[in-house]
C-alpha positions in Angstrom: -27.0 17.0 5.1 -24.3 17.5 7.6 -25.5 14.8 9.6 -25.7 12.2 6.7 -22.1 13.5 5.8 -20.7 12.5 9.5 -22.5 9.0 9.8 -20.6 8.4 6.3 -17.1 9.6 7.6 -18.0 7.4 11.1 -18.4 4.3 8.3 -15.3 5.2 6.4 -13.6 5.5 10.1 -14.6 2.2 10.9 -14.1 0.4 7.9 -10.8 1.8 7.6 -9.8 0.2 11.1 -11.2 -2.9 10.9 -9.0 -3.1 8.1 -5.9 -2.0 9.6 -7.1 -4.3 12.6 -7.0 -7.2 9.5 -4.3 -6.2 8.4 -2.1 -6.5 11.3 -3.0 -10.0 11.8 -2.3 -11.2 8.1 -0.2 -9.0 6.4 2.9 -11.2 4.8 5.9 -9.0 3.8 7.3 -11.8 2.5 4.8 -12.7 -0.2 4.7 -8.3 -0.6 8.4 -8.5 -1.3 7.6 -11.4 -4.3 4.6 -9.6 -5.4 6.4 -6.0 -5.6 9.2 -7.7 -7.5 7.0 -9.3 -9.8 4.9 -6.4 -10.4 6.0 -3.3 -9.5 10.0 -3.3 -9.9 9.3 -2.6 -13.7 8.7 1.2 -12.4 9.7 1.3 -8.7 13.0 0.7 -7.0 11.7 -2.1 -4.8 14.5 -3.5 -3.1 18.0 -2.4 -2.7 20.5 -3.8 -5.7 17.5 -3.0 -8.2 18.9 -1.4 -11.1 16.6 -0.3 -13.6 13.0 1.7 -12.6 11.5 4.6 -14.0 12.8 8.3 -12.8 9.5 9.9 -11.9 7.9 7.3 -9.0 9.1 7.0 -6.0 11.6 3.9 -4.4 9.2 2.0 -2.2 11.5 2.6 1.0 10.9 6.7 -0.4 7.4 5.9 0.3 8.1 4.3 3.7 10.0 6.9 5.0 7.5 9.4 4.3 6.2 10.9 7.8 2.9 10.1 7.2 3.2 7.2 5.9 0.7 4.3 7.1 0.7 0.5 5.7 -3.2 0.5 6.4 -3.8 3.5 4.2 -1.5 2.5 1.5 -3.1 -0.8 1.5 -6.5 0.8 0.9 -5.0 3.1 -1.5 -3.7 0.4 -3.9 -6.9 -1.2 -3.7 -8.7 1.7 -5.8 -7.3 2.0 -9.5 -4.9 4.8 -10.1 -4.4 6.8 -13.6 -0.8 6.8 -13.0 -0.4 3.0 -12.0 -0.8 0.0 -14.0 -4.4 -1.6 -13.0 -3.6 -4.8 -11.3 -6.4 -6.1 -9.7 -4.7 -6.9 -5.8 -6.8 -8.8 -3.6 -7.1 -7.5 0.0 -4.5 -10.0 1.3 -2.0 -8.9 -1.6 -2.5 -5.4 -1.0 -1.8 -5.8 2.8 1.0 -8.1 2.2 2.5 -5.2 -0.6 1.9 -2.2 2.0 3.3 -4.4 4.9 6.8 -5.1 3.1 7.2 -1.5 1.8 6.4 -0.5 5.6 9.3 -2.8 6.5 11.5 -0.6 4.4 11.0 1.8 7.5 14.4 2.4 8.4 
């Protein structure tokens, strides 16, 4: 058992950087500024001058201060449907793009 639980933590391991590797080359924080705007500003602080977002979620630049913050894990993270979140169903590329402009909030 513990050796089929490593060889599945190795896959996870690579998967994960292969995306981030992906990721890196394509990521558009442009077209993640539009799509945040368009879909996510209706409970998120997105960008600065926003006026109107729920109280209990955090601003996206909140989330890219955070010390452990990571665009590749928060692009796998809004991949996999959350409870809490709206279910939009993000492509790869849009979920890069997403994670890659909140990670530009980084400041």
């Amino acid at each position: 058992m513990h050796q089929h639980l490593r060889r599945i933590r190795l896959l996870l391991a690579a998967a994960i950087s292969s995306f981030g590797m992906s990721f890196a080359l394509a990521a558009d924080a442009d077209h993640g500024a539009d799509l945040a705007k368009r879909w996510c500003a209706s409970c998120h602080v997105v960008a600065n001058g926003q006026t109107q977002a729920s109280a209990d979620v955090p601003s996206f630049a909140s989330v890219a201060r955070r010390p452990d913050f990571s665009p590749e894990r928060l692009a796998f993270f809004l991949l996999d449907p959350h409870p809490k979140m709206p279910n939009f169903p993000l492509s790869r590329t849009e979920a890069g793009d997403i994670a890659a402009y909140i990670g530009s909030l980084r400041r």
